[in-house]
CHARMM-style PDB file with segment names, atoms N, HN, CA, C and O in Angstrom:
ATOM      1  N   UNK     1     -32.480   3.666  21.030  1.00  0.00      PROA
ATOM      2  CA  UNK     1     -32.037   2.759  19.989  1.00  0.00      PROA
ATOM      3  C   UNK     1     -31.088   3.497  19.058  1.00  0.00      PROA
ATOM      4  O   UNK     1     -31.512   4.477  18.446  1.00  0.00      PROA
ATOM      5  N   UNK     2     -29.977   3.137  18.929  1.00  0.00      PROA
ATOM      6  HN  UNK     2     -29.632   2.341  19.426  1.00  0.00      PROA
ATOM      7  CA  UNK     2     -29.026   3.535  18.379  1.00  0.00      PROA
ATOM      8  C   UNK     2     -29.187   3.095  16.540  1.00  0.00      PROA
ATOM      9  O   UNK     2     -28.859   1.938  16.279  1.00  0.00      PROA
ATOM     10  N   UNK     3     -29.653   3.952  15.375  1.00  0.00      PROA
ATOM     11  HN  UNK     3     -29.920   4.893  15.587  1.00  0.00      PROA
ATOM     12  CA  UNK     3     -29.300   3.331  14.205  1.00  0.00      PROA
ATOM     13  C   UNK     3     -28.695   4.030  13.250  1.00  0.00      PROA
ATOM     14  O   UNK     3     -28.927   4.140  12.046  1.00  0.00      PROA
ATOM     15  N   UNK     4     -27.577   4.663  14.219  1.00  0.00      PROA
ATOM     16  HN  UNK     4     -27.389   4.573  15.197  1.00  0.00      PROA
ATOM     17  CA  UNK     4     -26.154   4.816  12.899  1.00  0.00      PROA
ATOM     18  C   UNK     4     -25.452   3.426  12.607  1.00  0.00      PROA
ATOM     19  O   UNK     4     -25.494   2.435  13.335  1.00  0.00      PROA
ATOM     20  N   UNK     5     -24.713   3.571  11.238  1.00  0.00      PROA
ATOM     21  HN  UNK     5     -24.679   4.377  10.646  1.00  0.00      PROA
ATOM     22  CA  UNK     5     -24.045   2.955  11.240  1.00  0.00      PROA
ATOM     23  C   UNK     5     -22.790   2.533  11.843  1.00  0.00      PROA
ATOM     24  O   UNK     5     -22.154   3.577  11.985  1.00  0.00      PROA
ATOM     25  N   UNK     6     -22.186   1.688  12.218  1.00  0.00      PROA
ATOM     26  HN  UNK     6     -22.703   0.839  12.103  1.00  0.00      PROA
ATOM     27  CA  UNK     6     -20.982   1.092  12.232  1.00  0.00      PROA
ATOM     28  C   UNK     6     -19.596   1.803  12.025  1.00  0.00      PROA
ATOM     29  O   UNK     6     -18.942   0.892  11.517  1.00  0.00      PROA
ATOM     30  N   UNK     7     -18.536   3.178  12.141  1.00  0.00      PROA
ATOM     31  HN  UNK     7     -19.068   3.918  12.554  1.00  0.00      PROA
ATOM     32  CA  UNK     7     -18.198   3.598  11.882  1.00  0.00      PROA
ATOM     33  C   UNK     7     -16.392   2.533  11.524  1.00  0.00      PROA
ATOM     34  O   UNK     7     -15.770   1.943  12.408  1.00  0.00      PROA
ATOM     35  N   UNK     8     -16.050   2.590  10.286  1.00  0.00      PROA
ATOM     36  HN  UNK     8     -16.555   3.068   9.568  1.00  0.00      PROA
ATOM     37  CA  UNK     8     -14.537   1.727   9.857  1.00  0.00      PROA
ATOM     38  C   UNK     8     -13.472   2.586  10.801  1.00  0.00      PROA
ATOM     39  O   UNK     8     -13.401   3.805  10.953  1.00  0.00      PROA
ATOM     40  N   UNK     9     -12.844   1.754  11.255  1.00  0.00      PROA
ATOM     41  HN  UNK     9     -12.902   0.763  11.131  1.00  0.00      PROA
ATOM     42  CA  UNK     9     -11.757   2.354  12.533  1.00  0.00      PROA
ATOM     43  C   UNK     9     -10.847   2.505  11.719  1.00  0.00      PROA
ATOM     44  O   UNK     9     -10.445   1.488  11.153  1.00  0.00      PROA
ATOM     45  N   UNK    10     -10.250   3.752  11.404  1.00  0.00      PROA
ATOM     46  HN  UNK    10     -10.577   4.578  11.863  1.00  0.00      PROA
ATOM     47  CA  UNK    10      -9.166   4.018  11.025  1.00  0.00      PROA
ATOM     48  C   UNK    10      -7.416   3.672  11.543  1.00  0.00      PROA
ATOM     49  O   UNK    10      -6.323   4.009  11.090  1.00  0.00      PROA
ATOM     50  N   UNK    11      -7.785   2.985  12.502  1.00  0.00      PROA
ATOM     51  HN  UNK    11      -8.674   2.712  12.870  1.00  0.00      PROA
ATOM     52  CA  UNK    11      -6.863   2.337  13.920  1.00  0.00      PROA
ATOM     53  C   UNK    11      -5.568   1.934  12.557  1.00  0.00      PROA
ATOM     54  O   UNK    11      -5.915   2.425  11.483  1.00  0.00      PROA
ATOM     55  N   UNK    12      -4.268   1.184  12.487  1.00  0.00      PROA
ATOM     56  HN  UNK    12      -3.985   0.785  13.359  1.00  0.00      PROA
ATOM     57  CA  UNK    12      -3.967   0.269  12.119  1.00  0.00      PROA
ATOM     58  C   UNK    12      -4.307  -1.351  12.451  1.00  0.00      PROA
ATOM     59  O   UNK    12      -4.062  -1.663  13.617  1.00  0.00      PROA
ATOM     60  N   UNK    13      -4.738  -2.224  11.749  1.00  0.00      PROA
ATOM     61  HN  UNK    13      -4.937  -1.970  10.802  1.00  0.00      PROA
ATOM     62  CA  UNK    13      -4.295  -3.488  12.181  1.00  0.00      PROA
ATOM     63  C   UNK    13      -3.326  -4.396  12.374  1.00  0.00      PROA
ATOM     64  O   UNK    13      -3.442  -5.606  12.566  1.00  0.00      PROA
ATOM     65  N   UNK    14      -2.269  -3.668  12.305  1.00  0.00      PROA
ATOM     66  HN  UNK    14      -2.174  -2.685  12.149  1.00  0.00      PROA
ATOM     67  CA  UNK    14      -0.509  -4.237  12.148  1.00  0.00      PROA
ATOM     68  C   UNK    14       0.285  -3.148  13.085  1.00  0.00      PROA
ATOM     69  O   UNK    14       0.173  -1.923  13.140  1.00  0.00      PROA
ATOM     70  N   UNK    15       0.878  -3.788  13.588  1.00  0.00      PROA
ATOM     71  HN  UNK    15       0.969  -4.783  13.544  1.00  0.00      PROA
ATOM     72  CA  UNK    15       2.329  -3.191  14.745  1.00  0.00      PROA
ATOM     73  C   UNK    15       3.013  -2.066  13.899  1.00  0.00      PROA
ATOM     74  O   UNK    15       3.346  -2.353  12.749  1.00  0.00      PROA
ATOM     75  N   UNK    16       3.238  -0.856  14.362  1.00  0.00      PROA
ATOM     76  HN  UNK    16       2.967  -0.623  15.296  1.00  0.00      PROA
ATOM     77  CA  UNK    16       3.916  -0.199  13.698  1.00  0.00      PROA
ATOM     78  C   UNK    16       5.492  -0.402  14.062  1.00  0.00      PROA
ATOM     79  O   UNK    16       5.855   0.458  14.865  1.00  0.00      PROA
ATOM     80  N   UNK    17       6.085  -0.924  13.846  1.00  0.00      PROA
ATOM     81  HN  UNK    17       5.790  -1.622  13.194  1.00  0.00      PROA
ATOM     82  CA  UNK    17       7.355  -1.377  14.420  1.00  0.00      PROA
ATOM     83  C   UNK    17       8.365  -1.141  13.411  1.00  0.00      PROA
ATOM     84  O   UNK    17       8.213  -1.438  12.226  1.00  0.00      PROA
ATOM     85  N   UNK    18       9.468  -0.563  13.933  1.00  0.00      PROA
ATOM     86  HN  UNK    18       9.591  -0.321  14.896  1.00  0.00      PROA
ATOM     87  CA  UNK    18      10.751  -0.967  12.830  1.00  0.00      PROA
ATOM     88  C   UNK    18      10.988  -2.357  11.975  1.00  0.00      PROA
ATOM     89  O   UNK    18      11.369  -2.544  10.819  1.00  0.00      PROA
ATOM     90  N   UNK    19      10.590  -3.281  13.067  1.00  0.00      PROA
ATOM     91  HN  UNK    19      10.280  -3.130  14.006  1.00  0.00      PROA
ATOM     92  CA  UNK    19      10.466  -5.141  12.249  1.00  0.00      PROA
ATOM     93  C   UNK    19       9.100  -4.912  11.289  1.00  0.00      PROA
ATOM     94  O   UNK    19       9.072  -5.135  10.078  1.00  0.00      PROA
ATOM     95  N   UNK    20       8.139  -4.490  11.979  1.00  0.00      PROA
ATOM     96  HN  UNK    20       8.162  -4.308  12.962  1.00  0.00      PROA
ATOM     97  CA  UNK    20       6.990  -5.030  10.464  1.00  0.00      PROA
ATOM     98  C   UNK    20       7.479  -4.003   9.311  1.00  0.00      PROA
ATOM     99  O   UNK    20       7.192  -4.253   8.140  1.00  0.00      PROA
ATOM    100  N   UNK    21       8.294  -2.730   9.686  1.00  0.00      PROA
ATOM    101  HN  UNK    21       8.527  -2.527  10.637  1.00  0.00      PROA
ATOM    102  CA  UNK    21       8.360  -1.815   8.440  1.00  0.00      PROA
ATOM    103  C   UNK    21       9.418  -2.619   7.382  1.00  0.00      PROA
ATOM    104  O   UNK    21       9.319  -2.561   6.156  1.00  0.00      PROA
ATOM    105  N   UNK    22      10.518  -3.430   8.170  1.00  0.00      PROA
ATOM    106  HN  UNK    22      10.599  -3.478   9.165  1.00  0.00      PROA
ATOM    107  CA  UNK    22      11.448  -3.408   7.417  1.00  0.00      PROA
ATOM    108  C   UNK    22      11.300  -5.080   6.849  1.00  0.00      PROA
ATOM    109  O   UNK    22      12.032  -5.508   5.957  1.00  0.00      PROA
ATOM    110  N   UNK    23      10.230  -5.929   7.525  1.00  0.00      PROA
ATOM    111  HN  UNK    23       9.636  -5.582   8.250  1.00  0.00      PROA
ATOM    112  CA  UNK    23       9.723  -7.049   6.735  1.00  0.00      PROA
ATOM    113  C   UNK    23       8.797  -7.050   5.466  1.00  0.00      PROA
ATOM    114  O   UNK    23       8.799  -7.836   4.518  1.00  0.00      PROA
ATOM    115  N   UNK    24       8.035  -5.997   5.697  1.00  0.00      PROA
ATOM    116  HN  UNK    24       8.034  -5.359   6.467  1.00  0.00      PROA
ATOM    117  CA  UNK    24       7.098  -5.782   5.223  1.00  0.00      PROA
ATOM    118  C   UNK    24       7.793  -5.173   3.552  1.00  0.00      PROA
ATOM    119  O   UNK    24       7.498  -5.602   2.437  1.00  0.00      PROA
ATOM    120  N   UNK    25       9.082  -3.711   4.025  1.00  0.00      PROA
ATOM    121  HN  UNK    25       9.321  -3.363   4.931  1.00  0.00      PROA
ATOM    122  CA  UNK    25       9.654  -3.657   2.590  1.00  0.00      PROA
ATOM    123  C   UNK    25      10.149  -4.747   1.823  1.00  0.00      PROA
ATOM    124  O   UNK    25       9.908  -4.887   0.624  1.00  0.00      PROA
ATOM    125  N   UNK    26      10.851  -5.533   2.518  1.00  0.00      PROA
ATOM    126  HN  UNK    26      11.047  -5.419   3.492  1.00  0.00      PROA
ATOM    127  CA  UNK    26      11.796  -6.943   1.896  1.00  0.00      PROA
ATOM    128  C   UNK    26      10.625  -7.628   1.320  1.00  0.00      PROA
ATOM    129  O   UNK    26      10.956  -8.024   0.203  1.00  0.00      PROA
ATOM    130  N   UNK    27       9.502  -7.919   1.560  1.00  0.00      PROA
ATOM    131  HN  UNK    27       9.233  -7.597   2.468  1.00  0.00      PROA
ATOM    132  CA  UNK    27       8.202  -8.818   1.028  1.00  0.00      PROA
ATOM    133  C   UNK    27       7.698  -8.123  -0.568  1.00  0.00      PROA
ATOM    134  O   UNK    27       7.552  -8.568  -1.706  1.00  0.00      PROA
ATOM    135  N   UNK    28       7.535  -6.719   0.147  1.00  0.00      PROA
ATOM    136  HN  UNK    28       7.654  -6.357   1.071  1.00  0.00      PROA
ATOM    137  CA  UNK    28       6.564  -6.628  -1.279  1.00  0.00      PROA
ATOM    138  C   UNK    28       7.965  -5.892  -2.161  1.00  0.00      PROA
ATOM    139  O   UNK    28       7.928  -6.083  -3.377  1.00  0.00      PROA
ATOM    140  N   UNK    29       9.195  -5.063  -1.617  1.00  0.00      PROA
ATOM    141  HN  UNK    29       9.225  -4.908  -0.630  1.00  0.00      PROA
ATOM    142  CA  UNK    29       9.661  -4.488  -2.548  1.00  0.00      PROA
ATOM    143  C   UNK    29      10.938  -4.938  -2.645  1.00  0.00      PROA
ATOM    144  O   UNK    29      11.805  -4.085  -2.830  1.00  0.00      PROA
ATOM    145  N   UNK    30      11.274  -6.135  -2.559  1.00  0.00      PROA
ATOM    146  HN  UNK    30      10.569  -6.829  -2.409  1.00  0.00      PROA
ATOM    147  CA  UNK    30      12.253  -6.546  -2.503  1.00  0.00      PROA
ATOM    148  C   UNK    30      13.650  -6.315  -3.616  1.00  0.00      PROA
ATOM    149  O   UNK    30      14.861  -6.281  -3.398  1.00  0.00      PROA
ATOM    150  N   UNK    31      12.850  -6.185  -4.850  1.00  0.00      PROA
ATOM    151  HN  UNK    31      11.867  -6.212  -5.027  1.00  0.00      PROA
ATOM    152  CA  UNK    31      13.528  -6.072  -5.844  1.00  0.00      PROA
ATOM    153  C   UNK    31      13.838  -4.291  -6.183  1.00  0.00      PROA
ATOM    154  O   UNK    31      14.549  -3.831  -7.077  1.00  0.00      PROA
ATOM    155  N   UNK    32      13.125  -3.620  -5.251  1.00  0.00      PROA
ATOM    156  HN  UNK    32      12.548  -3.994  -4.525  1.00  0.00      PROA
ATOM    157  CA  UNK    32      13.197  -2.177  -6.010  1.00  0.00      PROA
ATOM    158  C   UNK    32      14.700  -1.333  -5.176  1.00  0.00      PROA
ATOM    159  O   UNK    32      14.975  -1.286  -3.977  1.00  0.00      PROA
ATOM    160  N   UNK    33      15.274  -0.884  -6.101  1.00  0.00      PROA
ATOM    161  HN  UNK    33      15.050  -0.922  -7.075  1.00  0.00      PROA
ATOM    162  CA  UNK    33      16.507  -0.141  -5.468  1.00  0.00      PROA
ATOM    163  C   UNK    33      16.246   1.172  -4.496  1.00  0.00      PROA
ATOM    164  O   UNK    33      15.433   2.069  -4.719  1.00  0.00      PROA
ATOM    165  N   UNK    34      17.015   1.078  -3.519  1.00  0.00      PROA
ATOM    166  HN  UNK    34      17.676   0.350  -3.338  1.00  0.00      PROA
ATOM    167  CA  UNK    34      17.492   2.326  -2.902  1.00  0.00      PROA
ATOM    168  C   UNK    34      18.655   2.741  -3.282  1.00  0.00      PROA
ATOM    169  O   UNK    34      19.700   2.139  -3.532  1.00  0.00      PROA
ATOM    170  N   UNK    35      18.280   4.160  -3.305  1.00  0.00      PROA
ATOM    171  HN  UNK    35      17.431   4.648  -3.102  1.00  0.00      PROA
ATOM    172  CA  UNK    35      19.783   5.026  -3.656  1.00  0.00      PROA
ATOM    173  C   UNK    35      19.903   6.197  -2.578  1.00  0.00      PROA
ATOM    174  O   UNK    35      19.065   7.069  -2.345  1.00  0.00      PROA
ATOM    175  N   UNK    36      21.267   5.986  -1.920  1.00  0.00      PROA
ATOM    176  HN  UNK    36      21.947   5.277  -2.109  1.00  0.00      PROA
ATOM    177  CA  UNK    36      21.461   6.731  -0.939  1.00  0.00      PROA
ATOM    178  C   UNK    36      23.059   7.696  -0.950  1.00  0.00      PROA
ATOM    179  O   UNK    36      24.163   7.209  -1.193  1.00  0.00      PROA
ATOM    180  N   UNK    37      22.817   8.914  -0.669  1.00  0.00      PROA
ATOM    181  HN  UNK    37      21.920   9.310  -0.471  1.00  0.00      PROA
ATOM    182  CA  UNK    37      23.820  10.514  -1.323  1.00  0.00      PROA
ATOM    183  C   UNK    37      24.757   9.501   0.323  1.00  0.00      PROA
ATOM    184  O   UNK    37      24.294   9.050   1.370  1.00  0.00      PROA
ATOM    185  N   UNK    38      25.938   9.534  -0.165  1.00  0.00      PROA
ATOM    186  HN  UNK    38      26.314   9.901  -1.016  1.00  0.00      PROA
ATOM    187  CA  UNK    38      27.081   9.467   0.893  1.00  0.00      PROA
ATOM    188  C   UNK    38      27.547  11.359   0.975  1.00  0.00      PROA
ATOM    189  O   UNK    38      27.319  12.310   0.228  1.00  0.00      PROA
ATOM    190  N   UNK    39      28.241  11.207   2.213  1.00  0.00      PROA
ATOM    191  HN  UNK    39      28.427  10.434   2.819  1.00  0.00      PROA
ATOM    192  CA  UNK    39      28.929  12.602   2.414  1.00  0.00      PROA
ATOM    193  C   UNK    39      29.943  12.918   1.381  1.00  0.00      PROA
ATOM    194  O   UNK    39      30.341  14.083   1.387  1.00  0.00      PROA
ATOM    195  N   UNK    40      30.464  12.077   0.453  1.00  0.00      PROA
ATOM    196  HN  UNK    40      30.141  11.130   0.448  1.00  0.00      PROA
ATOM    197  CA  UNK    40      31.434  12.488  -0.096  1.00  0.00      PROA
ATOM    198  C   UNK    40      30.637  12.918  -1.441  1.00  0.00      PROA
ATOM    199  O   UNK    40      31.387  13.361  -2.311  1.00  0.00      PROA
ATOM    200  N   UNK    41      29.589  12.883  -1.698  1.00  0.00      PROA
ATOM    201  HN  UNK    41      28.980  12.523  -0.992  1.00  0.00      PROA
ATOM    202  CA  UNK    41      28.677  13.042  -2.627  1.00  0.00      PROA
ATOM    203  C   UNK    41      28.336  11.592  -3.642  1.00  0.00      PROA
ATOM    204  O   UNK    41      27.470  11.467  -4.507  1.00  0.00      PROA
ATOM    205  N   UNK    42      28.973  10.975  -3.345  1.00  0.00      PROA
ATOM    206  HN  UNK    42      29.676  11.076  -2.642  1.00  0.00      PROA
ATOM    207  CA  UNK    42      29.229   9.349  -4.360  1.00  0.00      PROA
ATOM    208  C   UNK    42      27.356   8.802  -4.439  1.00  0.00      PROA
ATOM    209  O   UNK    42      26.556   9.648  -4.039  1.00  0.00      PROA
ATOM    210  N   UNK    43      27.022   8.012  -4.730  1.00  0.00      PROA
ATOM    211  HN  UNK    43      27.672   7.324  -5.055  1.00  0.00      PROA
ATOM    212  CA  UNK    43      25.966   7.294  -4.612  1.00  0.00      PROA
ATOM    213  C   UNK    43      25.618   5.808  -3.788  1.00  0.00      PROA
ATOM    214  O   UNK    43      26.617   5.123  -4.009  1.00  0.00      PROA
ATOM    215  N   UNK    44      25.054   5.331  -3.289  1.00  0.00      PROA
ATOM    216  HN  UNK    44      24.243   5.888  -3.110  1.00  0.00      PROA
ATOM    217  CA  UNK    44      25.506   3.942  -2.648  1.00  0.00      PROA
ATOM    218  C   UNK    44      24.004   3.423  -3.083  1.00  0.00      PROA
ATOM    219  O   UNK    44      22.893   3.854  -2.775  1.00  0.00      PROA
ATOM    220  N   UNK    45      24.501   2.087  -4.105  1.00  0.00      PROA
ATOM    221  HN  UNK    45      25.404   1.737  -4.355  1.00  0.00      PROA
ATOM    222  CA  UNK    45      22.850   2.007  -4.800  1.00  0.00      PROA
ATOM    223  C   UNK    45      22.739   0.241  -3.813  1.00  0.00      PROA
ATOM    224  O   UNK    45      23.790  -0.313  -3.491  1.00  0.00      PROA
ATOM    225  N   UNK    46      21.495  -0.339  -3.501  1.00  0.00      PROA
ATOM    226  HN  UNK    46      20.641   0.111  -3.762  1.00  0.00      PROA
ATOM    227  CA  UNK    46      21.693  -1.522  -3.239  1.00  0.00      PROA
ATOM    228  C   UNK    46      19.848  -1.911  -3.376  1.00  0.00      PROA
ATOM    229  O   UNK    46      19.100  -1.043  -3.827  1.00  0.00      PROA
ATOM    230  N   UNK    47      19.333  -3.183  -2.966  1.00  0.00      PROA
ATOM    231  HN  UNK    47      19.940  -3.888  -2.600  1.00  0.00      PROA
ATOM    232  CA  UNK    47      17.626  -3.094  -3.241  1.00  0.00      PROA
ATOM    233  C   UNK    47      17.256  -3.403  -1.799  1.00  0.00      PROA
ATOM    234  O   UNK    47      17.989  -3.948  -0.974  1.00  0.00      PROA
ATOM    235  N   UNK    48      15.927  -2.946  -1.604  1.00  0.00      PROA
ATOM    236  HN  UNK    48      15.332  -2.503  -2.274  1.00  0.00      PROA
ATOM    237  CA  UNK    48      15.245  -3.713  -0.343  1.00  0.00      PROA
ATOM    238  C   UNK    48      15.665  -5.120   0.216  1.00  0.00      PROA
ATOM    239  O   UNK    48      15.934  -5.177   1.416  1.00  0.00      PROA
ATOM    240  N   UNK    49      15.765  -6.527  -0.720  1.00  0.00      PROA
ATOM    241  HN  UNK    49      15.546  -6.482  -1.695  1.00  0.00      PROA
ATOM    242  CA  UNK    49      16.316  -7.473  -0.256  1.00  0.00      PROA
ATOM    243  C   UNK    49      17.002  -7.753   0.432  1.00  0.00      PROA
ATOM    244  O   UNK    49      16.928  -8.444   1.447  1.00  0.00      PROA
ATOM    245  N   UNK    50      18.309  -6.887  -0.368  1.00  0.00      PROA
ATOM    246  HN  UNK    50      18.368  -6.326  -1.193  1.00  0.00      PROA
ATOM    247  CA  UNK    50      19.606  -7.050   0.100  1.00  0.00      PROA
ATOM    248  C   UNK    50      19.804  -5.932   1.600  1.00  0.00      PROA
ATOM    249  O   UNK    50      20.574  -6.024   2.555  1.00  0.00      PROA
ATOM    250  N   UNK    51      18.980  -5.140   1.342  1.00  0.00      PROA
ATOM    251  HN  UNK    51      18.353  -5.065   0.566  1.00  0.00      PROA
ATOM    252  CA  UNK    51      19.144  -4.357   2.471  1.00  0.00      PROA
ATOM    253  C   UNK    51      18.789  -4.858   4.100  1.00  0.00      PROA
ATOM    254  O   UNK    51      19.356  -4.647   5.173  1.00  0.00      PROA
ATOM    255  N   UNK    52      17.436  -5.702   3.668  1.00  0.00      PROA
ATOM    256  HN  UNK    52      16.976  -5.873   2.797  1.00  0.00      PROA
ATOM    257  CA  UNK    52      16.694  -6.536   4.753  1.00  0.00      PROA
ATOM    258  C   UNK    52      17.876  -7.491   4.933  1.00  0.00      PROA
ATOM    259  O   UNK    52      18.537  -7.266   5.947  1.00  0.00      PROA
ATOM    260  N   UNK    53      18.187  -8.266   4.351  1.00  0.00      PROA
ATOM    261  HN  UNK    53      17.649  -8.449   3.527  1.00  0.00      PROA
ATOM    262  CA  UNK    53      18.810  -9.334   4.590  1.00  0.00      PROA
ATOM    263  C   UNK    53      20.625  -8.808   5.951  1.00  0.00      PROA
ATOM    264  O   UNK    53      20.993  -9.406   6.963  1.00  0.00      PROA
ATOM    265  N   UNK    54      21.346  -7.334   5.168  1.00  0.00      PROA
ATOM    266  HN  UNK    54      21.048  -6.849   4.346  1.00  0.00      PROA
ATOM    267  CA  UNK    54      21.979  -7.400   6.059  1.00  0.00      PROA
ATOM    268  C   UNK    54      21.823  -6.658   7.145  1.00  0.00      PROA
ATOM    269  O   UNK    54      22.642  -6.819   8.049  1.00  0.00      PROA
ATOM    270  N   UNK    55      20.890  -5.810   7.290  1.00  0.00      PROA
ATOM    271  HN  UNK    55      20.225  -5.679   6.555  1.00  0.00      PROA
ATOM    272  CA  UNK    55      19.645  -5.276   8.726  1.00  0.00      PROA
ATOM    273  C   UNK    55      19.814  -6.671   9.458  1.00  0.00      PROA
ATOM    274  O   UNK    55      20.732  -6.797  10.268  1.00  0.00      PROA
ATOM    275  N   UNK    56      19.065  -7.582   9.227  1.00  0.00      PROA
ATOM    276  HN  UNK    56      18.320  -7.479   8.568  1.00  0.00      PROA
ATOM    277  CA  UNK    56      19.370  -9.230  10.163  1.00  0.00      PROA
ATOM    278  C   UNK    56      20.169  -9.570  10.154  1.00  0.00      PROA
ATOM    279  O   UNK    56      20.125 -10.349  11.106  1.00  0.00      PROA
ATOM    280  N   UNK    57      21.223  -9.644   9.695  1.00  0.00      PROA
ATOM    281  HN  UNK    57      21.259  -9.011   8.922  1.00  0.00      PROA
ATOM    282  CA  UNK    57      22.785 -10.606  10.100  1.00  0.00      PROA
ATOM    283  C   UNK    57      23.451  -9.093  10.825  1.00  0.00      PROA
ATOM    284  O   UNK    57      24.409  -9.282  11.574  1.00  0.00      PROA
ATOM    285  N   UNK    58      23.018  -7.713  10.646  1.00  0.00      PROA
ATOM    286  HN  UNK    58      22.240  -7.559  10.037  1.00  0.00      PROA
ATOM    287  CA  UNK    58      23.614  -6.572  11.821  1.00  0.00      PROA
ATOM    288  C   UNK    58      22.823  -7.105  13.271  1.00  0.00      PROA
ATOM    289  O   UNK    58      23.417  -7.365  14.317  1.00  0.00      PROA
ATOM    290  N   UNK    59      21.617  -7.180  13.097  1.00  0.00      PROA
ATOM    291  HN  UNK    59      21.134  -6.969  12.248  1.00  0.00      PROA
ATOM    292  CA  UNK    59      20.798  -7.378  14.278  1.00  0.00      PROA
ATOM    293  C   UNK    59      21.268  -8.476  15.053  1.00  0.00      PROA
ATOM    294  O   UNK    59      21.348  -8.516  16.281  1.00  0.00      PROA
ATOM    295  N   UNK    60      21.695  -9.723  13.903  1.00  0.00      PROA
ATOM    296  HN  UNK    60      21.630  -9.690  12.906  1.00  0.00      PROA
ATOM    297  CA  UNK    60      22.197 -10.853  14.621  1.00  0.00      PROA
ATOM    298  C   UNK    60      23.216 -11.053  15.821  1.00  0.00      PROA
ATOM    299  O   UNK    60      23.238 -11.486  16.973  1.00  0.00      PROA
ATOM    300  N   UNK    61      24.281 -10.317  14.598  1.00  0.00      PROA
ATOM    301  HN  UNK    61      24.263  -9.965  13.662  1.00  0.00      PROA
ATOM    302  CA  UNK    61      25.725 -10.226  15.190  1.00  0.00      PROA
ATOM    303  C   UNK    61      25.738  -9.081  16.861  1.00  0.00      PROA
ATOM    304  O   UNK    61      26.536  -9.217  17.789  1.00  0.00      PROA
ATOM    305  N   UNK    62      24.542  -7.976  16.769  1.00  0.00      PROA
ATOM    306  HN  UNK    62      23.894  -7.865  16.016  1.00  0.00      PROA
ATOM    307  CA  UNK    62      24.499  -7.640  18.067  1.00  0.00      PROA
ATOM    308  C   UNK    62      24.119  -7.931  18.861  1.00  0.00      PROA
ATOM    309  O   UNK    62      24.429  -7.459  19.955  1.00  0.00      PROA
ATOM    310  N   UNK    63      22.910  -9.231  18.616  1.00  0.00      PROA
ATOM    311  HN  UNK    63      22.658  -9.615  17.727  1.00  0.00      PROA
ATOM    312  CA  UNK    63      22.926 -10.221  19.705  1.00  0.00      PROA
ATOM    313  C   UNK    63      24.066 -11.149  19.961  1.00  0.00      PROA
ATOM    314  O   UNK    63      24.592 -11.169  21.074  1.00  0.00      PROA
ATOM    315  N   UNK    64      24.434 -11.839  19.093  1.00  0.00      PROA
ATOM    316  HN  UNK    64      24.007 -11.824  18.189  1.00  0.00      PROA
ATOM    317  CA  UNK    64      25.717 -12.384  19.735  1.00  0.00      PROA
ATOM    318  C   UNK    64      26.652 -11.556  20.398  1.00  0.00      PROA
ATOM    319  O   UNK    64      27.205 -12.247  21.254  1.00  0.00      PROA
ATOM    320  N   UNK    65      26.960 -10.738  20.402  1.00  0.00      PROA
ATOM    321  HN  UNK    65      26.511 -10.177  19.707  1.00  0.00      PROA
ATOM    322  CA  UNK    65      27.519  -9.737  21.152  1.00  0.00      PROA
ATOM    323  C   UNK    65      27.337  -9.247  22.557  1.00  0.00      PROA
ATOM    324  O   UNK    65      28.146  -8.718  23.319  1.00  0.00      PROA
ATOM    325  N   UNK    66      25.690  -9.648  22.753  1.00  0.00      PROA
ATOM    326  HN  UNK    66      25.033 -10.077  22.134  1.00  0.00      PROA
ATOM    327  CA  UNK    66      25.560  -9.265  24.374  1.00  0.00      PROA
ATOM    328  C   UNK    66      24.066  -8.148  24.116  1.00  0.00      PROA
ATOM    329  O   UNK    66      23.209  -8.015  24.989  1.00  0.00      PROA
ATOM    330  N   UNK    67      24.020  -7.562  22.999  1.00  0.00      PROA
ATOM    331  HN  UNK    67      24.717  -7.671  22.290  1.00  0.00      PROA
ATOM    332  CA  UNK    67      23.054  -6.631  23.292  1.00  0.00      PROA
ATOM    333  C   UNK    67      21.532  -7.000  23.271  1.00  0.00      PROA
ATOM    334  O   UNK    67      21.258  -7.854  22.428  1.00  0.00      PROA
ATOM    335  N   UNK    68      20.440  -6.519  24.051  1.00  0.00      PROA
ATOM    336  HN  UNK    68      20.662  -5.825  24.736  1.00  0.00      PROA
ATOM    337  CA  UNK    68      19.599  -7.532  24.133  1.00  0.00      PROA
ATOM    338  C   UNK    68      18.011  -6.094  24.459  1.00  0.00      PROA
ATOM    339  O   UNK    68      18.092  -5.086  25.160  1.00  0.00      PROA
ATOM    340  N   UNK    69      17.234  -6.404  23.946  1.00  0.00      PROA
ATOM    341  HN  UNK    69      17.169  -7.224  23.376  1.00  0.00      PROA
ATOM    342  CA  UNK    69      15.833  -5.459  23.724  1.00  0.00      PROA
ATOM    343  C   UNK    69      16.053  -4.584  24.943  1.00  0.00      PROA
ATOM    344  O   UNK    69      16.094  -4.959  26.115  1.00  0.00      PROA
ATOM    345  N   UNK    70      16.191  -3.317  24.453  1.00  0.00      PROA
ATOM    346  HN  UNK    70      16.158  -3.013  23.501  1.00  0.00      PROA
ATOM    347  CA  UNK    70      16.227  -1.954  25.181  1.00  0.00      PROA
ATOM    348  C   UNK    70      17.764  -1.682  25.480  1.00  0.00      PROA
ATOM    349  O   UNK    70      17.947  -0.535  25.888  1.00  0.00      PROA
ATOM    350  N   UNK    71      18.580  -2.231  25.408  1.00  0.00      PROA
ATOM    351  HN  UNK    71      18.431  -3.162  25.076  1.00  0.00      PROA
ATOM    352  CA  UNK    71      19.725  -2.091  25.698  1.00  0.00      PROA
ATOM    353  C   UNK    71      20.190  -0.376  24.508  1.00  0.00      PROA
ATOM    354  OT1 UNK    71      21.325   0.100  24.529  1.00  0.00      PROA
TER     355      UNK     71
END
């Protein structure tokens, strides 16, 4: 008779995927800025939203294009 407890699976319950990472930022942090060093040293400031939003119209446009999962 087994009476340990039940051990909590440390597993994830969510896909670790580039899509749940980058839905998941646009949801909860939508409003918070990224700031990213260009090579020329400049700054390139923009927020999660906006970032998600053109991640999908890039993703889009390379499906219209022909490119298609694993390609």
């Amino acid at each position: 008779m087994n009476t340990m407890a039940p051990v909590a699976s440390t597993m994830m319950d969510v896909p670790l995927s580039l899509n749940h990472l980058l839905e998941r930022a646009a949801r909860i942090f939508h409003g918070n800025e990224i700031v990213s060093r260009l090579p020329d040293k400049s700054l390139r400031r923009h927020r999660y939203g906006e970032w998600y939003r053109r991640t999908r119209a890039l993703g889009s446009a390379l499906q219209r294009l022909g490119l298609r999962k694993g390609d």
